[in-house]
C-alpha positions as CSV (number, residue, x, y, z in Angstrom):
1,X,37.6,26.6,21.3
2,X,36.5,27.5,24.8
3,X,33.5,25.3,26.1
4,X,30.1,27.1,26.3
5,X,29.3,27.5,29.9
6,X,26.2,25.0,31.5
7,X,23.3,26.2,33.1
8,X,23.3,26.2,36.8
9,X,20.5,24.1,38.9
10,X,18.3,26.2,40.7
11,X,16.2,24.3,43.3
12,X,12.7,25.5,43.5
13,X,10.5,25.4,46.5
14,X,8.6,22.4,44.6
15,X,11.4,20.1,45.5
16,X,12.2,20.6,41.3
17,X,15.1,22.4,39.8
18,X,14.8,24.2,36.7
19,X,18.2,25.5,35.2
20,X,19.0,29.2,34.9
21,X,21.1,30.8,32.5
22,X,25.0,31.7,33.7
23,X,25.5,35.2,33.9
24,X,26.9,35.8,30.6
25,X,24.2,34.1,28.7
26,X,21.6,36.6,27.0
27,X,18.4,37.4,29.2
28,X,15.7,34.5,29.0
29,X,13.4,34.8,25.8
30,X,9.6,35.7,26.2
31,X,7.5,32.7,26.2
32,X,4.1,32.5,26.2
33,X,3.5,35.6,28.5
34,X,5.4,37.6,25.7
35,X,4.4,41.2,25.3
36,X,3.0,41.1,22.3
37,X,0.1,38.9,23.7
38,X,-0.3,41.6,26.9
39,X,-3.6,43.8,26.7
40,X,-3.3,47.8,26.9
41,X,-4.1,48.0,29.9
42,X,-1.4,45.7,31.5
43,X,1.4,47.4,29.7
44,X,2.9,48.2,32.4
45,X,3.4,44.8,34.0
46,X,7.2,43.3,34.1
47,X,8.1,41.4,31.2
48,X,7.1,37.6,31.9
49,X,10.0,35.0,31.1
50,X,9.3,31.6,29.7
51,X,7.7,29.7,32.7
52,X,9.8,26.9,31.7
53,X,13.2,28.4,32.9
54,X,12.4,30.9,35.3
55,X,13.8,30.2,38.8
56,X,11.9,30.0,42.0
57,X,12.3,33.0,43.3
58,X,11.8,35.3,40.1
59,X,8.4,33.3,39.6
60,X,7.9,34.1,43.3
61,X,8.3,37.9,43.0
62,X,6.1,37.5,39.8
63,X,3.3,36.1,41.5
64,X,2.7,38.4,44.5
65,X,2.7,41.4,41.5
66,X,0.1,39.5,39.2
67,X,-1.6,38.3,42.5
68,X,-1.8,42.0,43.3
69,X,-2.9,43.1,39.9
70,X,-5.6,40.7,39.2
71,X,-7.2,41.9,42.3
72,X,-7.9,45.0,41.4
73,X,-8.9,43.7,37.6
74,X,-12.7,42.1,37.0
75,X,-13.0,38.6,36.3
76,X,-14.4,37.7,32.6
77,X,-12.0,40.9,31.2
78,X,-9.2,40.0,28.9
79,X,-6.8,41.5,31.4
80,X,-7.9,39.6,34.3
81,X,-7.7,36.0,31.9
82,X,-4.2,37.3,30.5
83,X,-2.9,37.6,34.4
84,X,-4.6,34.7,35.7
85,X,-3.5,32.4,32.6
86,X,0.1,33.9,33.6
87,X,0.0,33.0,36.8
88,X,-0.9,29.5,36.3
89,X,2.0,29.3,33.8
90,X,4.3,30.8,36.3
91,X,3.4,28.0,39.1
92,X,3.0,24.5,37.2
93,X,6.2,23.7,38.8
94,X,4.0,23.0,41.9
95,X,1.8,20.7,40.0
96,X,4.9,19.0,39.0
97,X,6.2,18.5,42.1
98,X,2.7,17.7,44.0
99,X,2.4,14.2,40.9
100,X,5.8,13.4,41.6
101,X,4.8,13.1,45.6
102,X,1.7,11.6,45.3
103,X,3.3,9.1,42.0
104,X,2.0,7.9,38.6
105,X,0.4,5.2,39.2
106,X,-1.2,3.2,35.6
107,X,-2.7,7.0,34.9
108,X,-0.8,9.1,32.3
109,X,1.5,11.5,33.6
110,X,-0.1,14.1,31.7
111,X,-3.7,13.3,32.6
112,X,-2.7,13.7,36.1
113,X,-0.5,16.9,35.6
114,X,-3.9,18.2,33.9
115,X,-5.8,17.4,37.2
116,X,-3.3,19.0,39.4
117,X,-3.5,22.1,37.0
118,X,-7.3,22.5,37.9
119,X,-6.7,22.4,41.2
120,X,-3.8,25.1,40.6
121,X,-6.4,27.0,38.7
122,X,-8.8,26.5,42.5
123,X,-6.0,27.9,44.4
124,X,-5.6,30.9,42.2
125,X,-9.3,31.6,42.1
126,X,-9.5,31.4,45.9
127,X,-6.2,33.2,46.8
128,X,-6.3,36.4,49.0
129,X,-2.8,37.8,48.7
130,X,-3.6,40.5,51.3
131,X,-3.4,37.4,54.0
132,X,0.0,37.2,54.2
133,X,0.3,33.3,53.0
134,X,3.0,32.6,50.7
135,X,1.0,31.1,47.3
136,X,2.7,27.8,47.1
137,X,1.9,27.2,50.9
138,X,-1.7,28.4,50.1
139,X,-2.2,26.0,46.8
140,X,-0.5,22.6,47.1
141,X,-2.9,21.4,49.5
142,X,-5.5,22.0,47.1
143,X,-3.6,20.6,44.3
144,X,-2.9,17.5,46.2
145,X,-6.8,17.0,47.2
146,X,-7.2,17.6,43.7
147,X,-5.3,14.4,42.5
148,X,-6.2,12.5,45.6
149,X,-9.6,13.1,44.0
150,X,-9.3,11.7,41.0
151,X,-7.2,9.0,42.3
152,X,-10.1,8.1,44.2
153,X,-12.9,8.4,41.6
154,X,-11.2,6.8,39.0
155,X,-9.1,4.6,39.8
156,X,-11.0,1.6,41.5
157,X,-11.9,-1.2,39.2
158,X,-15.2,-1.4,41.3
159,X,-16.7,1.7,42.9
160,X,-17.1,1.6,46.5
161,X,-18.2,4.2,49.1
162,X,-15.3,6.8,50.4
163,X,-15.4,5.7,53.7
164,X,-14.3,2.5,52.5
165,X,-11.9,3.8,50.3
166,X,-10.3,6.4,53.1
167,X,-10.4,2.9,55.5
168,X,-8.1,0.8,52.6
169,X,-5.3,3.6,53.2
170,X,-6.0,3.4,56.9
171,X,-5.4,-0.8,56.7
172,X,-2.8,-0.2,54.4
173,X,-0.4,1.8,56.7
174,X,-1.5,-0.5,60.1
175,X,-0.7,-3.8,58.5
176,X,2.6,-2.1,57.1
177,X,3.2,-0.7,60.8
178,X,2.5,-3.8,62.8
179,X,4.2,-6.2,60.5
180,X,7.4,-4.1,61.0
181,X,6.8,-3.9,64.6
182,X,5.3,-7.5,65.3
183,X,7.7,-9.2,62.5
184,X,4.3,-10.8,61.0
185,X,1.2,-10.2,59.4
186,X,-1.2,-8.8,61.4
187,X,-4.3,-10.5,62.4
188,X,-7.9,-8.9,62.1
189,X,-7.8,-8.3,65.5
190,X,-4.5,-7.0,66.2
191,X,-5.7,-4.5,62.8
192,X,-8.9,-3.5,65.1
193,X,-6.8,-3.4,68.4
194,X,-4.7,-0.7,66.6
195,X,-7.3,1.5,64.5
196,X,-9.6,1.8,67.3
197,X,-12.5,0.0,64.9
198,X,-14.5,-3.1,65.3
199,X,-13.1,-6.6,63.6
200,X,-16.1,-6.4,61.4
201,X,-15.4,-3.2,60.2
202,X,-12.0,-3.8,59.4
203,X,-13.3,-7.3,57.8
204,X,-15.3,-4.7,55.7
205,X,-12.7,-3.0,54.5
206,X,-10.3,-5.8,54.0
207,X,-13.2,-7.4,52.1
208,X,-14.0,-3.7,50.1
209,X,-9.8,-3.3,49.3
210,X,-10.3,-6.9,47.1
211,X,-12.4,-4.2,44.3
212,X,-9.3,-1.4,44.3
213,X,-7.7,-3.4,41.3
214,X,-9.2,-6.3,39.2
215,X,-7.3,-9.3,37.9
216,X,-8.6,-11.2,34.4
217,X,-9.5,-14.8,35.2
218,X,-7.1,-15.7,32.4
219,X,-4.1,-14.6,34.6
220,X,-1.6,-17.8,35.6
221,X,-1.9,-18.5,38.7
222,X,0.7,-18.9,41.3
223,X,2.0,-22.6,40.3
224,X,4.7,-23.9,38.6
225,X,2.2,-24.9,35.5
226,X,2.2,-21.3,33.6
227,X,-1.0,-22.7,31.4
228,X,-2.8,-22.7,34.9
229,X,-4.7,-19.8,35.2
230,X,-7.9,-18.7,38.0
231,X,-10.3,-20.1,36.0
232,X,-9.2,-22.9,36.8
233,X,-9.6,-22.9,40.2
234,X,-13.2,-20.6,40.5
235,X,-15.1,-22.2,37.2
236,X,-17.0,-25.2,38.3
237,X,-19.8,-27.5,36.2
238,X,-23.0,-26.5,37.3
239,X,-25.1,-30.1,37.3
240,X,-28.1,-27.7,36.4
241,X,-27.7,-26.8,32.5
242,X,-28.3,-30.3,31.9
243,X,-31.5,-30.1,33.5
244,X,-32.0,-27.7,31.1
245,X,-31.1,-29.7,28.1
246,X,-33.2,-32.4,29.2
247,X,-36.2,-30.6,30.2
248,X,-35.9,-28.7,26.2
249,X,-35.5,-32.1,25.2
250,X,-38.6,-33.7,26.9
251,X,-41.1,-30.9,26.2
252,X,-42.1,-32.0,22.6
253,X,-41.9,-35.4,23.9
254,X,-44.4,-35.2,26.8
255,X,-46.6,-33.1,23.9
256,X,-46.5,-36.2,22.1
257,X,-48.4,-38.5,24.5
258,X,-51.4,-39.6,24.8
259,X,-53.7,-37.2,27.0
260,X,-54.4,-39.3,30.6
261,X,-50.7,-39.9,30.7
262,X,-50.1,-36.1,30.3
263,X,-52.3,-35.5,33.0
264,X,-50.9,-38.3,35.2
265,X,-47.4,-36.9,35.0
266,X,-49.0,-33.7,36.1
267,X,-50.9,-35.1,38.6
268,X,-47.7,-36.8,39.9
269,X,-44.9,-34.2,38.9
270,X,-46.8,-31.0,39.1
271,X,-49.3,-31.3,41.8
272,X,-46.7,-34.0,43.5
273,X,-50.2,-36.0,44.7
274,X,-49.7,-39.7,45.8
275,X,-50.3,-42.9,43.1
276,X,-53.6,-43.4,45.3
277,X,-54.6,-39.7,44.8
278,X,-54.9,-40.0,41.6
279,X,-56.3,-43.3,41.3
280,X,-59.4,-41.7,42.8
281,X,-59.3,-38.6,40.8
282,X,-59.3,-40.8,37.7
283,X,-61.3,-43.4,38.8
284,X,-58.5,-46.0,38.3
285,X,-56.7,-48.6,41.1
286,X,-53.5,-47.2,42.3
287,X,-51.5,-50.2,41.0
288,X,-52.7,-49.7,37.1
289,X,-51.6,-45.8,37.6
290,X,-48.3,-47.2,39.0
291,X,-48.2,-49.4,35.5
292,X,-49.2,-46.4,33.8
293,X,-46.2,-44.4,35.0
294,X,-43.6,-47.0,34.9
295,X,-44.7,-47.3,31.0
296,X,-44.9,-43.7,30.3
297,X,-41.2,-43.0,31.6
298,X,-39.7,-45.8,30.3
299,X,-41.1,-44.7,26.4
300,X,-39.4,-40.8,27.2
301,X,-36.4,-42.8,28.3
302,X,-36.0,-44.3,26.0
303,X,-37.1,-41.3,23.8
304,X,-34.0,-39.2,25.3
305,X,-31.6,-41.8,24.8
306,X,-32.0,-42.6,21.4
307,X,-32.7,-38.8,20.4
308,X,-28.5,-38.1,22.2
């Protein structure tokens, strides 16, 4: 039995090859452009392949006739959707090629195919065929921008101004640059020295790059104990909750006292006056308020203890 003949690659300007069909294979099938679909009033088009095996330079040649077309149709018409909606279909493989260049990061490959599409769908909007511009020169720019967009707007764990975000890129490459030159890390100033900026701007963005991607605190940490995690080491006991406890604990327990020792605490504690002070204000010497004191804080002492 003879062996069915492969496809041959055809490389598109995308940097992507699609596959053809050999010569002696039957013409491609209609895809979605089939036309059945096509209005009236575009019947006399060329018949549009399936956009997923037409080669480079067919979708090429397609283009510049639907580019051609749709200027003459007027937007919001069925004709002009059905030709724009081709032509989008007809040039994905840019899209496809401009995500593989800029890389799938922790998005979905699809979201970002989906971004790159409306900034396909820009391109064709804003396209002037009579210019002379070939269309994939003319659009991957704005396809690119498109994903560097969303890229930046959603992809920082903590949202920082673009001119901070433009300067992380800007760090990124100089540190990679001088390390490979200098055969070390740079230094802050060797980074400011290069980029033509201040140290304390670069500080700033050094500082600003720490919120591009956020780490849990129960991540290990870099020891040889894998239960050891960051916690660990930025937790810390904060000596004031148990102020807190004790001062909930007190409160019925100063309610419970007799009224002048209220007020002498308050006297003492609140108004912070002297043990003479408020022996005149009450009328008393200052060594029985002393007595009065030691007494009264001893009993809530006591008080605490035996309530823990």
């Amino acid at each position: 039995m003879a062996a069915t003949p492969r496809s041959n690659p055809v490389g598109t300007d995308a940097g992507t090859a699609t596959y053809a069909e050999p010569p002696t294979a039957e013409p491609p099938t209609a895809g979605p452009c089939d036309l059945e679909s096509v209005p009236s009033a575009l019947a006399d088009l060329p018949s549009l392949p399936d956009p997923a095996i037409v080669d480079a330079t067919h979708a090429r040649a397609l283009s510049k006739t639907l580019f051609t077309r749709l200027d003459s149709l007027e937007e919001g018409t069925p004709e002009y959707s059905y030709v724009r909606n081709s032509l989008v279909e007809l040039n994905l493989a840019l899209v496809r090629y401009a995500v593989g260049r800029m890389g799938v990061r922790s998005e979905s490959y699809e979201d970002v195919v989906q971004v790159g599409t409306i900034g396909l769908i820009k391109a064709i909007n804003r396209f002037d065929p009579g210019r002379g511009v070939e269309f994939p020169t003319f659009a991957m720019p704005t396809v690119i921008g498109e994903i560097k967009r969303y890229f930046r707007d959603s992809t920082w764990a903590v949202r920082v101004p673009r001119r901070l975000q433009e300067l992380r890129i800007d760090l990124t490459n100089a540190s990679a640059h001088l390390e490979q030159v200098q055969g070390h890390a740079p230094t802050v100033s060797e980074l400011a020295a290069h980029l033509g900026l201040s140290e304390d701007e670069v500080v700033e963005g050094l500082v600003a790059a720490n919120g591009y991607c956020a780490t849990s605190l129960e991540h290990p940490n870099d020891t040889t104990d894998p239960e050891e995690t960051l916690a660990g080491h930025i937790a810390f006991a904060d000596p004031g909750l148990e102020k807190v406890e004790d001062l909930q604990a007190l409160q019925p327990l100063v309610a419970a006292l007799p009224a002048r020792e209220r007020r002498i605490l308050a006297l003492r504690y609140g108004a912070e006056m002297t043990q003479s002070a408020i022996g005149e204000e009450l009328g008393i010497s200052q060594m029985h308020v002393s007595r009065i004191l030691s007494r009264t804080l001893g009993h809530l002492r006591a008080a605490l203890v035996q309530g823990r």
